[in-house]
C-alpha positions as a printed NumPy array, in Angstrom:
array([[ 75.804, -70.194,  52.984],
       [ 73.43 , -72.429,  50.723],
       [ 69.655, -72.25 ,  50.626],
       [ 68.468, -74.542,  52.507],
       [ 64.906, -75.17 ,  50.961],
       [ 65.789, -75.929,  47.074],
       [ 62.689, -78.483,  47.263],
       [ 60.634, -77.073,  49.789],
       [ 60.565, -73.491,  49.087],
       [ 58.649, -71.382,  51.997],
       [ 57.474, -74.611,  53.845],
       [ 60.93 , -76.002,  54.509],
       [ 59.731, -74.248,  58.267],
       [ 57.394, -77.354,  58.596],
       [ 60.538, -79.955,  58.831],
       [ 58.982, -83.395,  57.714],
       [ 55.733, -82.471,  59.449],
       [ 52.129, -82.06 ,  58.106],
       [ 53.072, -84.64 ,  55.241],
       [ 54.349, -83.43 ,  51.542],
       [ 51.173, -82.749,  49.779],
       [ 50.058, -80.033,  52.314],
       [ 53.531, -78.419,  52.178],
       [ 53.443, -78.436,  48.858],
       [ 50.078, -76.585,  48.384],
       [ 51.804, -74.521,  50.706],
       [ 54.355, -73.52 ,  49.375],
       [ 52.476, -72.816,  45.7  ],
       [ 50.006, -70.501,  47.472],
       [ 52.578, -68.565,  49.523],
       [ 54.851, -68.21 ,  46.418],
       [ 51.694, -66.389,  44.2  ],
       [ 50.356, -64.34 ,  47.626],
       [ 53.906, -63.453,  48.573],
       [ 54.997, -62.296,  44.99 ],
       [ 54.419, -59.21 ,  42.746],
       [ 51.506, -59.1  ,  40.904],
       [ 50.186, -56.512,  38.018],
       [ 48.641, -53.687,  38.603],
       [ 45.131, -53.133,  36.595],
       [ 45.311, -49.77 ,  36.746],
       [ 49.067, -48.54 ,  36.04 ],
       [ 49.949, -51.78 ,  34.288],
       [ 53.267, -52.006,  36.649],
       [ 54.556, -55.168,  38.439],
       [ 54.073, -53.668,  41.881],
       [ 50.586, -54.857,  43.476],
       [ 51.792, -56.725,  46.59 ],
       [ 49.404, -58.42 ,  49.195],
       [ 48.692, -56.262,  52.417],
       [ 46.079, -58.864,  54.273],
       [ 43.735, -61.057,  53.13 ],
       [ 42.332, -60.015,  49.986],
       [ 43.73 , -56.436,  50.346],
       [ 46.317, -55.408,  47.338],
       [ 48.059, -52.197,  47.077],
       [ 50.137, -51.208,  44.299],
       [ 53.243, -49.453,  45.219],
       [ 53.69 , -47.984,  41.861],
       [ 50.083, -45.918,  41.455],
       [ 48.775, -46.104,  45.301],
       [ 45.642, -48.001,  44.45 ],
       [ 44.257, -50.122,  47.201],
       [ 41.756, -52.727,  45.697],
       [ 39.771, -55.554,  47.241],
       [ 40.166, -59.333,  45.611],
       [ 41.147, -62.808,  46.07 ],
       [ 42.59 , -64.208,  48.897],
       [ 46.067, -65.409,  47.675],
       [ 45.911, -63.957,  44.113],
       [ 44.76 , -60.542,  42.313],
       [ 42.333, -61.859,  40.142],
       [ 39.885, -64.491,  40.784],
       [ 40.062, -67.932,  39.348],
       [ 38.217, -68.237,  35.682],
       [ 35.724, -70.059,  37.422],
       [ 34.547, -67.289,  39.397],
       [ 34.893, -64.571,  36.435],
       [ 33.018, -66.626,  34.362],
       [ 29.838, -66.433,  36.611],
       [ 30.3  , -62.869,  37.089],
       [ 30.004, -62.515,  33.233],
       [ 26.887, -64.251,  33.301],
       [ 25.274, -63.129,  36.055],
       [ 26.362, -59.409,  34.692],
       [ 24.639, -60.889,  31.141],
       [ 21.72 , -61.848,  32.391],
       [ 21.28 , -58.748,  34.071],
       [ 21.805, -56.622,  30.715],
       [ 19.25 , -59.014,  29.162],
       [ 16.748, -57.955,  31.542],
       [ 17.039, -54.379,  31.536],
       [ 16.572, -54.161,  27.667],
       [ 13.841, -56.369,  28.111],
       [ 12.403, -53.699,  30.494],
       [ 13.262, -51.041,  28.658],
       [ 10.22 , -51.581,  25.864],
       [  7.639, -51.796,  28.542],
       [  9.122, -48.626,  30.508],
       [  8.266, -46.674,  27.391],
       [  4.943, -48.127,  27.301],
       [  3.87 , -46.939,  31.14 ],
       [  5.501, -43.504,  29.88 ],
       [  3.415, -43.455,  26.945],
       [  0.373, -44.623,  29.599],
       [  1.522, -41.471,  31.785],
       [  1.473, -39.013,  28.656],
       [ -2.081, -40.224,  28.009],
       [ -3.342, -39.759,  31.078],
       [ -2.3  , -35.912,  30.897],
       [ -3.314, -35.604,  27.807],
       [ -6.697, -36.647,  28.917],
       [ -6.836, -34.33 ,  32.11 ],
       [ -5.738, -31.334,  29.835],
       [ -8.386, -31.59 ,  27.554],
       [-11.87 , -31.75 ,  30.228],
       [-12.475, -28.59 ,  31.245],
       [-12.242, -27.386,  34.581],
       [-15.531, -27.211,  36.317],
       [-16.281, -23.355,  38.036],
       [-16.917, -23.241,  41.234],
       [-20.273, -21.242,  42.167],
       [-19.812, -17.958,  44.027],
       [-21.598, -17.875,  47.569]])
């Protein structure tokens, strides 16, 4: 019996309806969802789609949470995660200098308290 969907692939179930570009797009998406992917964690080609955005790897076990119709998200996306992450490691050494400083305000302050003597409290 011959394949009936050479051209088509997965959206040959459409018949001529819907019009070819949308079958098309089709058929790319459901051919990278409905294929094996690479793990991240064991490395193995066994991380299949369970529902949207849900992978599990049938090599290692591991369940992770991620695009839609692919594993890893487009570059687009990864590329404002790096900045984003960036921007937010700029900013913490930037507050790391003036954490020191309200430490060094708090040693100060104890240091001051330590060195007054305590006041005695008269005997009635």
């Amino acid at each position: 019996m011959s394949k009936r969907t050479k051209k088509v692939g997965s959206s040959g179930r459409f018949g001529p309806r819907y019009g070819v570009t949308v079958r098309k797009r089709i058929a790319d998406v459901e051919a990278v969802s409905k294929g094996r992917h690479e793990c991240r964690y064991c490395r193995a080609v066994a991380l299949g789609r369970t529902a949207s955005g849900i992978w599990v790897c049938r090599h290692c076990g591991a369940k992770m949470a991620s695009g839609s119709y692919r594993p890893t998200p487009p570059v687009a996306v990864r590329r404002d995660v790096e900045e984003v992450l960036a921007k937010a490691e700029e900013d913490k050494k930037e507050a790391a200098p003036r954490e020191e400083l309200a430490g060094l305000e708090e040693l100060e302050e104890l240091a001051e308290k330590a060195e007054k003597p305590k006041k005695r409290k008269k005997k009635e």
